[in-house]
MOPAC internal coordinates of N, CA, C and O (Angstrom, degrees):
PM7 1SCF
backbone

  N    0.0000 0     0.00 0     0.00 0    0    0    0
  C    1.4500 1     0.00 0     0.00 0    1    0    0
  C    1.5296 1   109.58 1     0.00 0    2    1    0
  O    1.2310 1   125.34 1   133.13 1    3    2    1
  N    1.6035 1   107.35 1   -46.87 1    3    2    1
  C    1.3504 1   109.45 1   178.62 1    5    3    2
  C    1.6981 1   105.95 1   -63.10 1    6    5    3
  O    1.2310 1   116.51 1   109.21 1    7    6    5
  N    0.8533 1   124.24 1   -70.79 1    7    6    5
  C    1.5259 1   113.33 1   169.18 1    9    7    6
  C    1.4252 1   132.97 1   -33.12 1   10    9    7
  O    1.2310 1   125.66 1   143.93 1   11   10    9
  N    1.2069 1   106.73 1   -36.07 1   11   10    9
  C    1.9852 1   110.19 1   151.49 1   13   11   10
  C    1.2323 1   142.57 1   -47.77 1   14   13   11
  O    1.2310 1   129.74 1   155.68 1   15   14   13
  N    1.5760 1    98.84 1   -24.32 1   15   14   13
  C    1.5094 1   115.03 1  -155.37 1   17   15   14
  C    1.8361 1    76.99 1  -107.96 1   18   17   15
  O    1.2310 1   107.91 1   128.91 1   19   18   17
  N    1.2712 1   140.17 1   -51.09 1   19   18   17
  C    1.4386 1   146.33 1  -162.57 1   21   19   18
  C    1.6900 1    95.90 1   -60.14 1   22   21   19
  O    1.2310 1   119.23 1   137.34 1   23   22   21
  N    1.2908 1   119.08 1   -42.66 1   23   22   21
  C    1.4251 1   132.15 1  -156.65 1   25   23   22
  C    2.1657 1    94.76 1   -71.46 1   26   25   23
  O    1.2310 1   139.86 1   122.60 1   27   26   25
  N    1.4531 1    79.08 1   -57.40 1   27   26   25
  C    1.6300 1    91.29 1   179.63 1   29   27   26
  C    1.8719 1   103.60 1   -48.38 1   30   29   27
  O    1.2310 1   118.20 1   117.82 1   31   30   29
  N    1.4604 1   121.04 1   -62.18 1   31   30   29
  C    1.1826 1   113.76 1  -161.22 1   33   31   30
  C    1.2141 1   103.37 1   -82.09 1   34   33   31
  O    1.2310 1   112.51 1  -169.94 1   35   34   33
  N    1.4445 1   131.75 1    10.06 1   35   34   33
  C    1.6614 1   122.18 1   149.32 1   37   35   34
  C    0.9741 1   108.16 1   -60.15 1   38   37   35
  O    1.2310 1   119.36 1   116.39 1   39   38   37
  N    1.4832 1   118.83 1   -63.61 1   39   38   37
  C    1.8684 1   125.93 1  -162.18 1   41   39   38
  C    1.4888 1    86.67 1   -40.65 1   42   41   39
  O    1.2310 1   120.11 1   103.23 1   43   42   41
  N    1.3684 1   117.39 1   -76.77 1   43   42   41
  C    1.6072 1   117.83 1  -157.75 1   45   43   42
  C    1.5310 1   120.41 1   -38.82 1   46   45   43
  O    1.2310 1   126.39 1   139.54 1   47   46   45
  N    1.6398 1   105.32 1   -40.46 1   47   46   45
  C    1.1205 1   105.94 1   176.12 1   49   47   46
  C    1.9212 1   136.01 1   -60.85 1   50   49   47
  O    1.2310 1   134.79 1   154.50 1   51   50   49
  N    1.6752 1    88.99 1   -25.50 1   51   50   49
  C    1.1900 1   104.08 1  -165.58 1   53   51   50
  C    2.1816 1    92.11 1  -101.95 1   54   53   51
  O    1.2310 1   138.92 1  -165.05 1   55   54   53
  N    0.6365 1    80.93 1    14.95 1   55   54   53
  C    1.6097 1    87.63 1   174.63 1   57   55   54
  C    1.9025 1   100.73 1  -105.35 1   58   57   55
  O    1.2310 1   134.57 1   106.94 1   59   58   57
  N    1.5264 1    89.43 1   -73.06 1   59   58   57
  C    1.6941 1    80.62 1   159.82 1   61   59   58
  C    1.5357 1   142.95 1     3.78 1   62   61   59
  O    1.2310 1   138.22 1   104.81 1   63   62   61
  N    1.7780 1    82.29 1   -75.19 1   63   62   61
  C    1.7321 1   115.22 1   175.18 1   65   63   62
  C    1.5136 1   109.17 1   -65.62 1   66   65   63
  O    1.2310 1   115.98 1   164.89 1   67   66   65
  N    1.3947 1   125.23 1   -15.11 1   67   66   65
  C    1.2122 1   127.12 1  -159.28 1   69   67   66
  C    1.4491 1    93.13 1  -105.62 1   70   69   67
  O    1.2310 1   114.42 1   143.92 1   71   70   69
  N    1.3585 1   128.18 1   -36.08 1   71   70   69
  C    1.1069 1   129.27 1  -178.16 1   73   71   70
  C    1.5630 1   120.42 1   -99.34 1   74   73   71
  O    1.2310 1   117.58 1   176.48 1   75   74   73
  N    1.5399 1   122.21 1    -3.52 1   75   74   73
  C    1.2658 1   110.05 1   140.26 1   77   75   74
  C    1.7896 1   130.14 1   -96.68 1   78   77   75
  O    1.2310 1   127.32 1   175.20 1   79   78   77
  N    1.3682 1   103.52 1    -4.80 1   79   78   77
  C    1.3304 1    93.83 1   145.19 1   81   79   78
  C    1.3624 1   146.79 1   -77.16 1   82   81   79
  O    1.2310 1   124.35 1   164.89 1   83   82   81
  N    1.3843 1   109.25 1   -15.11 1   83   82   81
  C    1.5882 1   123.08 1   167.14 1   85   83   82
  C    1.8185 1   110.99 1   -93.19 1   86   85   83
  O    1.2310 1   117.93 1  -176.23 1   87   86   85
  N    1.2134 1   121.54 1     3.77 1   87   86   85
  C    1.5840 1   110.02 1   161.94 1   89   87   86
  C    1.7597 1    87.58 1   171.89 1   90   89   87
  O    1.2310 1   125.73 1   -39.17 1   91   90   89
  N    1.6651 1   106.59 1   140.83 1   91   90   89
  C    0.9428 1   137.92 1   160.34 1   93   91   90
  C    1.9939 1   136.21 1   -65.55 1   94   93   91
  O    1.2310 1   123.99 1   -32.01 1   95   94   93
  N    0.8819 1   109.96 1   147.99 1   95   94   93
  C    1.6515 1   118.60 1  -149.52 1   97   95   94
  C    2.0789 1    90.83 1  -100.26 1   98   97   95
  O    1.2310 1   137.73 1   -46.16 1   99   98   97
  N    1.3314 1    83.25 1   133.84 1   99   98   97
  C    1.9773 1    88.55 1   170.60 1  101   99   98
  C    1.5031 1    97.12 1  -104.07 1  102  101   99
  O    1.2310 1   111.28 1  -137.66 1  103  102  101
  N    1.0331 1   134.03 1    42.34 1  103  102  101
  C    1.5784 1   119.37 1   159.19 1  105  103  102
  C    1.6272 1    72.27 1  -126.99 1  106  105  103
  O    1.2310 1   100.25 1    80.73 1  107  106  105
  N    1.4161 1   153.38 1   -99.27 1  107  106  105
  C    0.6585 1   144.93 1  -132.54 1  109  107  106
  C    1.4963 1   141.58 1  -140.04 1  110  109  107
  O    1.2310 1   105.71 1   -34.94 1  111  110  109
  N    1.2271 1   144.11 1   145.06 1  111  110  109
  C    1.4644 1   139.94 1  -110.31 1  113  111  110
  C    1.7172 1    99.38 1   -87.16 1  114  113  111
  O    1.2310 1   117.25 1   -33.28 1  115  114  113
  N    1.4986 1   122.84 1   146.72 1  115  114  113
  C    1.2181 1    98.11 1  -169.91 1  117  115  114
  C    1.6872 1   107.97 1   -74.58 1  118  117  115
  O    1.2310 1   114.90 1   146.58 1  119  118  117
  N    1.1798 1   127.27 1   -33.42 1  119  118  117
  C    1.4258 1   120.66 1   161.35 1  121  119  118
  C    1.5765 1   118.79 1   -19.03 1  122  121  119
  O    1.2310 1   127.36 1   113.60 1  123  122  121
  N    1.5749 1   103.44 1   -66.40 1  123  122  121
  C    1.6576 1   103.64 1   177.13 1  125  123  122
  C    1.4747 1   110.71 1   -48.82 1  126  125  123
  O    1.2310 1   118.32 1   151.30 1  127  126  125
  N    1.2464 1   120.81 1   -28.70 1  127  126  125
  C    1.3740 1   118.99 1  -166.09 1  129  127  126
  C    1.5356 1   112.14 1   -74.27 1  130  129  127
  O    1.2310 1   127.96 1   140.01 1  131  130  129
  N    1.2138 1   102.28 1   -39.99 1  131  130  129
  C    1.3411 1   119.53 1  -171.64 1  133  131  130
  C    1.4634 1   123.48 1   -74.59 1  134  133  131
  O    1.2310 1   130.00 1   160.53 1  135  134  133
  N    1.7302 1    98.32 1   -19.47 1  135  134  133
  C    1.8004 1   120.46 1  -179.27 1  137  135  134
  C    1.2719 1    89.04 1   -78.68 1  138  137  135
  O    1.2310 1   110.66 1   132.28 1  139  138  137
  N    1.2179 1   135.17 1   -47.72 1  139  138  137
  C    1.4473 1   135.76 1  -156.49 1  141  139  138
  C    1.5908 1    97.66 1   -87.84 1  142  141  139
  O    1.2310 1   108.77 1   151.13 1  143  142  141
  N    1.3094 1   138.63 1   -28.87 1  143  142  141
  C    1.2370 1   140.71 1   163.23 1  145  143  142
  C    1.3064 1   119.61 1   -57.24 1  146  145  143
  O    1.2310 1   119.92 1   142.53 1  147  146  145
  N    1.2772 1   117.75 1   -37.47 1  147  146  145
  C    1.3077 1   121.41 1   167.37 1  149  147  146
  C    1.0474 1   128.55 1   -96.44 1  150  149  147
  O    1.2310 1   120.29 1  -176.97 1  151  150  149
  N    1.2703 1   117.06 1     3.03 1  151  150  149
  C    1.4997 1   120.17 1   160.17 1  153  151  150
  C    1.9793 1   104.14 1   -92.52 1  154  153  151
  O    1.2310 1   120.58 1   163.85 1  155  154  153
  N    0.7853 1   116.51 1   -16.15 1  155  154  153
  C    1.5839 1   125.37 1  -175.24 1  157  155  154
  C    1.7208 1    74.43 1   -68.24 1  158  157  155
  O    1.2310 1   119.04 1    88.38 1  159  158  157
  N    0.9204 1   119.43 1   -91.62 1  159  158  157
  C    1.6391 1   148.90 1  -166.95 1  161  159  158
  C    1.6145 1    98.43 1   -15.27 1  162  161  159
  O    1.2310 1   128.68 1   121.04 1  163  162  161
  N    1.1386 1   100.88 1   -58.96 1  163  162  161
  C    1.8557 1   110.24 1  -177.35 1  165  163  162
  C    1.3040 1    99.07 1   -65.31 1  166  165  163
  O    1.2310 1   114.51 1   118.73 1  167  166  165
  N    1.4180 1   128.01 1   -61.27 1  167  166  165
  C    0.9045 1   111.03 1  -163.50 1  169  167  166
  C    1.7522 1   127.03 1   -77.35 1  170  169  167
  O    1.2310 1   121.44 1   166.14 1  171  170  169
  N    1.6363 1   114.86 1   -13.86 1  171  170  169
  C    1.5656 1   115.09 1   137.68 1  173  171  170
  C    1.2834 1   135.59 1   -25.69 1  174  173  171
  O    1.2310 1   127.92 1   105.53 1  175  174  173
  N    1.8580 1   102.36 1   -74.47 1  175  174  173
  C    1.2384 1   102.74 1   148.99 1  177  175  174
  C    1.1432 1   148.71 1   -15.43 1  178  177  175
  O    1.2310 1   118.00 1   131.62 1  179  178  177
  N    1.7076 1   121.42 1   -48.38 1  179  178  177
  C    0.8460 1   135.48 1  -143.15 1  181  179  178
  C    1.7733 1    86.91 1  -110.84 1  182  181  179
  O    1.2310 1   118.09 1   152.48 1  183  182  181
  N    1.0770 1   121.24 1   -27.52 1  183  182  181
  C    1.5957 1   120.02 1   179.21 1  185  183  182
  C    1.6995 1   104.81 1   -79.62 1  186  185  183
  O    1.2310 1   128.41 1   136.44 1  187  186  185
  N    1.5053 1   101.42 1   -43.56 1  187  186  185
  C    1.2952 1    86.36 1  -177.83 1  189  187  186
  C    1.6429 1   133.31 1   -81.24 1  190  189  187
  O    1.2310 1   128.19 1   173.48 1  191  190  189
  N    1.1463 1   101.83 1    -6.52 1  191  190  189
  C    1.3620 1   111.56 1   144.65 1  193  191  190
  C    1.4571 1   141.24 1   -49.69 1  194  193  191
  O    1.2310 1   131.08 1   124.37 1  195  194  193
  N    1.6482 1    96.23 1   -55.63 1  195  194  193
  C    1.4907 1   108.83 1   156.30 1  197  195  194
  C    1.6820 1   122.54 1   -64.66 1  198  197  195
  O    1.2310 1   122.92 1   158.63 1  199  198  197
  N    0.8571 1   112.01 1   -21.37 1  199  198  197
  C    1.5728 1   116.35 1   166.80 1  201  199  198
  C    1.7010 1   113.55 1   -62.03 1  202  201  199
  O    1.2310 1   125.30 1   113.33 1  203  202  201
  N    1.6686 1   107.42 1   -66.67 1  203  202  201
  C    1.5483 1    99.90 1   162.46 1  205  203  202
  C    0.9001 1   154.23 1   -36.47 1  206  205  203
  O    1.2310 1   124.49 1   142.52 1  207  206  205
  N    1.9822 1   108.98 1   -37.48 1  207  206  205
  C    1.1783 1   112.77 1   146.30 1  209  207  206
  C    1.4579 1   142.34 1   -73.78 1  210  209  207
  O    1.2310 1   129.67 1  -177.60 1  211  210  209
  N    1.2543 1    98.96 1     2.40 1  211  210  209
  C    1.6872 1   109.25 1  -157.34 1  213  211  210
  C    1.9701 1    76.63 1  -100.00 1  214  213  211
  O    1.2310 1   110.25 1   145.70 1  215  214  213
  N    0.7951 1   135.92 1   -34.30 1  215  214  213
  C    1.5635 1   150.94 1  -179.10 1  217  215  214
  C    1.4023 1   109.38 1   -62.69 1  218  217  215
  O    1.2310 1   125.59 1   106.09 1  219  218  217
  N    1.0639 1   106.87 1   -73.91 1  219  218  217
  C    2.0513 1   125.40 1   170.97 1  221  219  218
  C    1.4591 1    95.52 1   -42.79 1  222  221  219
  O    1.2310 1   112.65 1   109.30 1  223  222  221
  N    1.4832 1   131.47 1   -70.70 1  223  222  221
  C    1.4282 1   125.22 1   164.23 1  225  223  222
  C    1.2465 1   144.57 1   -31.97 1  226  225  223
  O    1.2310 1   125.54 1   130.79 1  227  226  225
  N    1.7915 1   106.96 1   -49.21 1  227  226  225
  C    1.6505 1   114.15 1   157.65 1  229  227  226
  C    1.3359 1   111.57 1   -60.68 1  230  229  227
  O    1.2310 1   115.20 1   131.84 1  231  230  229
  N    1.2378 1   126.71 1   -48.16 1  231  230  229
  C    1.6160 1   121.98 1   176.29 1  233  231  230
  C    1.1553 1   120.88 1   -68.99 1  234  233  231
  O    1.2310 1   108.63 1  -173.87 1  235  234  233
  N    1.1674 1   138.87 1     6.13 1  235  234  233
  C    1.9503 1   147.69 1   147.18 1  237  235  234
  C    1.4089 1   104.63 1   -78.11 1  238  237  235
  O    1.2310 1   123.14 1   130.39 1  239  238  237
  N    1.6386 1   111.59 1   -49.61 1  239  238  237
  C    1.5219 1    95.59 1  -163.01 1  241  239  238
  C    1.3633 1   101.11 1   -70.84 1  242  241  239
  O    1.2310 1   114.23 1   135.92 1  243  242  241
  N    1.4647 1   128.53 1   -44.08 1  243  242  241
  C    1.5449 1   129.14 1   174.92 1  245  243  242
  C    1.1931 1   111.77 1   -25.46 1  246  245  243
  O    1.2310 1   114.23 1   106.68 1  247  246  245
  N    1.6525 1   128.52 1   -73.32 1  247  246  245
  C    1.2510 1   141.17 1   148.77 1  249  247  246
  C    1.0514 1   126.98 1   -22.69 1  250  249  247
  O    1.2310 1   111.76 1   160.25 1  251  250  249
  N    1.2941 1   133.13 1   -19.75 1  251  250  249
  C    1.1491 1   142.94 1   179.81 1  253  251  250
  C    2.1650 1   103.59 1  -106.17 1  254  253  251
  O    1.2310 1   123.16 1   142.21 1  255  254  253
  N    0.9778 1   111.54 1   -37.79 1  255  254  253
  C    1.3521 1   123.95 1  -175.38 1  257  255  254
  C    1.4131 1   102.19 1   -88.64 1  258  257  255
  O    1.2310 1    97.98 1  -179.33 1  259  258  257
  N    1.6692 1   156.93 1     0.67 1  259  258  257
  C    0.9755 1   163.89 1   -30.22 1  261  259  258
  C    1.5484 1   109.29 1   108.28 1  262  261  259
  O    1.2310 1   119.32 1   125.88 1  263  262  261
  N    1.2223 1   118.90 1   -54.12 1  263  262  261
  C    1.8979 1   127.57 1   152.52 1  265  263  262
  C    1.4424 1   117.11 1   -70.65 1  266  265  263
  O    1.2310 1   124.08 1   138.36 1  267  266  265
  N    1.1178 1   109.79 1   -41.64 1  267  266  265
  C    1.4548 1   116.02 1  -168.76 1  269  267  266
  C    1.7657 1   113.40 1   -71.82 1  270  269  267
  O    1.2310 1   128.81 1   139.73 1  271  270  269
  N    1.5633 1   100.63 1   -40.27 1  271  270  269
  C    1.5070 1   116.07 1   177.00 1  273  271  270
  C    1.5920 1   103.50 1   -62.12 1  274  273  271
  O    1.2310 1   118.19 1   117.71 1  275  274  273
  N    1.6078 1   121.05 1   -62.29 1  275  274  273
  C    1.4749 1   126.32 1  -160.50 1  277  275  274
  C    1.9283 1    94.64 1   -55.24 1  278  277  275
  O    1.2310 1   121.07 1   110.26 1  279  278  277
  N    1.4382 1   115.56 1   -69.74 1  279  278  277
  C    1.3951 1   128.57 1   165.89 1  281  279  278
  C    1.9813 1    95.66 1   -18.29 1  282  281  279
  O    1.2310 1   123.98 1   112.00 1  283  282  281
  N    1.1529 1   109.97 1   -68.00 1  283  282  281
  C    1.6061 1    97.73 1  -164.75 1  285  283  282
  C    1.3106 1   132.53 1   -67.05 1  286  285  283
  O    1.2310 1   131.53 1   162.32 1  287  286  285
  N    1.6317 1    95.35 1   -17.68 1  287  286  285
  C    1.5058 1   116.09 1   154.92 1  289  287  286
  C    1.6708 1   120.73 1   -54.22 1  290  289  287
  O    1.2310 1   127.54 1   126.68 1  291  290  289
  N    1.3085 1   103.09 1   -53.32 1  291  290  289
  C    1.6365 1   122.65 1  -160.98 1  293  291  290
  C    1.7975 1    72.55 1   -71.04 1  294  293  291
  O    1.2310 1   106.48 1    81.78 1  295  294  293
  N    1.3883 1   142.74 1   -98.22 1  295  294  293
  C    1.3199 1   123.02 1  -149.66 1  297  295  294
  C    1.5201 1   126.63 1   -57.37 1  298  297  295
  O    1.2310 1   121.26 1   160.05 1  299  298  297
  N    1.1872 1   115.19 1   -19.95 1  299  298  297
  C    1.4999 1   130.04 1   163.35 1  301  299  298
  C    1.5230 1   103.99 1   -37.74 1  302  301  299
  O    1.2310 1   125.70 1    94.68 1  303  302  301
  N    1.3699 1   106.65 1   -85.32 1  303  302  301
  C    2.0187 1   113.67 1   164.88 1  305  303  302
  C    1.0749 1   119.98 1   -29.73 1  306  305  303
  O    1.2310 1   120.86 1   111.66 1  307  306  305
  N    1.7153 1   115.95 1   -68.34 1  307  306  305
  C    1.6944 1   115.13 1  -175.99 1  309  307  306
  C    1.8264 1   103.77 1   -56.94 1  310  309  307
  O    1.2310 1   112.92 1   154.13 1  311  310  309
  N    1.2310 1   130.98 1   -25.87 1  311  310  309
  C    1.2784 1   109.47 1   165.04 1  313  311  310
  C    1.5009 1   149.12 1   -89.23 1  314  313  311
  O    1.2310 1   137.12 1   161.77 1  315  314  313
  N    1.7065 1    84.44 1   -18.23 1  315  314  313
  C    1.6218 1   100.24 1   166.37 1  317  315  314
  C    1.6173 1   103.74 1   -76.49 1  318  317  315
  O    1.2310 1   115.32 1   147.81 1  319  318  317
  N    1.3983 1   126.49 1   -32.19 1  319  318  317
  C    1.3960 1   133.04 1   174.86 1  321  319  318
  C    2.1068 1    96.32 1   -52.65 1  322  321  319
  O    1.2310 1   120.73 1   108.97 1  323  322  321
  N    1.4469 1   116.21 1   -71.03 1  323  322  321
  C    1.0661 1   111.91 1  -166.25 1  325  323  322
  C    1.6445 1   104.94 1   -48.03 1  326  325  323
  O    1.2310 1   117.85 1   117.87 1  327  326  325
  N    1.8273 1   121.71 1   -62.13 1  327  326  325
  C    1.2869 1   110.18 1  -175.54 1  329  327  326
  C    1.4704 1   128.47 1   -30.54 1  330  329  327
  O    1.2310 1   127.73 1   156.33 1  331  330  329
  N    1.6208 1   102.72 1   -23.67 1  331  330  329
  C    1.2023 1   102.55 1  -153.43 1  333  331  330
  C    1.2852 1    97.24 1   -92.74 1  334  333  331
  O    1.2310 1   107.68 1   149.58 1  335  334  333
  N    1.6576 1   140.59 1   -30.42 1  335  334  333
  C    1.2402 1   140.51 1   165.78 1  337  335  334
  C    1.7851 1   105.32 1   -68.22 1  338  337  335
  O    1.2310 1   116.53 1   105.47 1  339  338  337
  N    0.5996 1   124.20 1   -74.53 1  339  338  337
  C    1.6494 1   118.52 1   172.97 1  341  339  338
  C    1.4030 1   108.62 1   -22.97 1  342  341  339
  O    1.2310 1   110.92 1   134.56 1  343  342  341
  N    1.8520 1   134.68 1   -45.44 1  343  342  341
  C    1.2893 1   108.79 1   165.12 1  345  343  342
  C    1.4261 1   129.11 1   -74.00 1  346  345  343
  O    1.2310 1   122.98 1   178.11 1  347  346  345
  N    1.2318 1   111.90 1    -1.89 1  347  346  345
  C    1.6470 1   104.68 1  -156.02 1  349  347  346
  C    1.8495 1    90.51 1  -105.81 1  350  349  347
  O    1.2310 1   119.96 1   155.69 1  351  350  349
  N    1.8380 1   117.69 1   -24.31 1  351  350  349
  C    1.1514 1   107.68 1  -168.20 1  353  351  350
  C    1.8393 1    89.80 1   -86.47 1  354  353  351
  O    1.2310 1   111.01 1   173.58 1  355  354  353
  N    1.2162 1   134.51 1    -6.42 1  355  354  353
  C    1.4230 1   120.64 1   178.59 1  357  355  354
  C    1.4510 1   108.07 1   -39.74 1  358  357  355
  O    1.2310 1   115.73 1   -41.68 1  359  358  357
  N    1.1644 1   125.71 1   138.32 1  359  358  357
  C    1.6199 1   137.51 1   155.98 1  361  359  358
  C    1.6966 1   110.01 1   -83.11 1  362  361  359
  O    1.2310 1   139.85 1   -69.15 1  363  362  361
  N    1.5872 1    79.11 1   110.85 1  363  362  361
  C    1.5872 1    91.21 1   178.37 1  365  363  362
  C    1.9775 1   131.35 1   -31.40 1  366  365  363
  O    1.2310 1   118.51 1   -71.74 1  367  366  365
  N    0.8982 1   120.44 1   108.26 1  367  366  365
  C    1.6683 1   116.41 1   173.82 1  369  367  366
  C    1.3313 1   114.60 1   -29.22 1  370  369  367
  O    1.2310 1   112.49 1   -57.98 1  371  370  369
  N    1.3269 1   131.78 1   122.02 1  371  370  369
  C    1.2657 1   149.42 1  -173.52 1  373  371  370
  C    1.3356 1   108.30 1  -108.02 1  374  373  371
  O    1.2310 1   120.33 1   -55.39 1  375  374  373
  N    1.3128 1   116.98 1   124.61 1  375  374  373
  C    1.4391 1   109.03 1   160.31 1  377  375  374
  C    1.4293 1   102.79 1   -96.27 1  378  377  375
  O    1.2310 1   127.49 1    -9.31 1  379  378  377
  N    2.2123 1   103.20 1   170.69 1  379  378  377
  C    1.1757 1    98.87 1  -160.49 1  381  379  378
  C    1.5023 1   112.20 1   -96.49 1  382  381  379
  O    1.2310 1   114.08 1  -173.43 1  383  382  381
  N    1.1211 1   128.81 1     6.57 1  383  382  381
  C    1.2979 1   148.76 1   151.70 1  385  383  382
  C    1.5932 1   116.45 1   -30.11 1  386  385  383
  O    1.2310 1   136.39 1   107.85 1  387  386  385
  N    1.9153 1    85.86 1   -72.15 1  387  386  385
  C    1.4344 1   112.12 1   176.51 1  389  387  386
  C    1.5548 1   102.04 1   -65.77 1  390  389  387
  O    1.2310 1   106.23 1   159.90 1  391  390  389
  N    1.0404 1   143.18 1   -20.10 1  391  390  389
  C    1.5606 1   122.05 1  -167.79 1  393  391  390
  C    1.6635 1   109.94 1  -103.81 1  394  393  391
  O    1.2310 1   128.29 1  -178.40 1  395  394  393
  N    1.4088 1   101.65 1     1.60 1  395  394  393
  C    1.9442 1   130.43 1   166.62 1  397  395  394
  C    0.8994 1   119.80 1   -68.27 1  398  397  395
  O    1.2310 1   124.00 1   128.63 1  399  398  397
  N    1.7015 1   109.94 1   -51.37 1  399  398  397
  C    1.1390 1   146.96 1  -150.38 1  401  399  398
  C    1.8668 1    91.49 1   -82.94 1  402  401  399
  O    1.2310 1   126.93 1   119.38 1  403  402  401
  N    1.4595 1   104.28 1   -60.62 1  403  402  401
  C    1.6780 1   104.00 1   179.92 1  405  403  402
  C    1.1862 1   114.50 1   -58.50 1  406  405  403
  O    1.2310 1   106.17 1   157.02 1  407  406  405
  N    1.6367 1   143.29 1   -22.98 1  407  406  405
  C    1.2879 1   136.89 1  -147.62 1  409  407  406
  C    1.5916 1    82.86 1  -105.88 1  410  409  407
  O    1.2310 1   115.23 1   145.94 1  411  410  409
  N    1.0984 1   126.65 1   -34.06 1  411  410  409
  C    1.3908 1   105.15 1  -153.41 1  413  411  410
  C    2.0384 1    94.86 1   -83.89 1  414  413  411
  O    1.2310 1   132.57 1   133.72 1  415  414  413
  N    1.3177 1    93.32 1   -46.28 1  415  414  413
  C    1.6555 1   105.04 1   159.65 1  417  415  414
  C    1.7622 1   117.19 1   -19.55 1  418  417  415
  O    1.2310 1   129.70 1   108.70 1  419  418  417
  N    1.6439 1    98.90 1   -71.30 1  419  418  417
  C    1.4317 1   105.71 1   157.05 1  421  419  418
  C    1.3078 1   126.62 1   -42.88 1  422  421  419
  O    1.2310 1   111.16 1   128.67 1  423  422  421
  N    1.4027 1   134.24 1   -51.33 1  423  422  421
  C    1.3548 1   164.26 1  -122.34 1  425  423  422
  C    1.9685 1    73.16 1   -85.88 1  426  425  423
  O    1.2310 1   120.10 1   180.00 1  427  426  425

């Protein structure tokens, strides 16, 4: 989107340029116009640059947020996997009645 909107205010800009080269301004000199045109220009430049990087950056962290998710999956499982052996290997609660009850059984 941000790159849509940069693309758009080139055209304008370069229309600008097109239209103070085909006739001159009575408030002000076409030189001035043209200082300020080229500072528009740099400073385009200068955004859309920052856009690329701001781009190159979102697409690492993605990549990076993208490892981190699959990874949180993989321990998510291995721990619902462990809970799930930890309940089933519990040794049933004994009362001490019942554990009387077996020895003498044995006995």
């Amino acid at each position: 989107e941000l790159e849509n909107q940069l693309t758009t205010k080139s055209k304008t800009l370069d229309e600008l340029k097109q239209s103070l080269a085909s006739s001159g301004s009575a408030e002000q000199t076409p030189e001035a116009l043209s200082l300020k045109i080229a500072e528009l220009c740099e400073m385009m430049d200068s955004t859309v640059s920052q856009v690329a990087q701001l781009k190159t950056s979102m697409q690492s962290i993605l990549d990076q947020w993208k490892v981190y998710d699959e990874v949180y999956g993989e321990v998510s499982l291995m721990t619902t996997r462990y809970l799930y052996c930890l309940d089933q290997c519990k040794p049933a609660v004994v009362s001490l009645e019942a554990l009387e009850e077996q020895v003498k059984a044995l006995q």
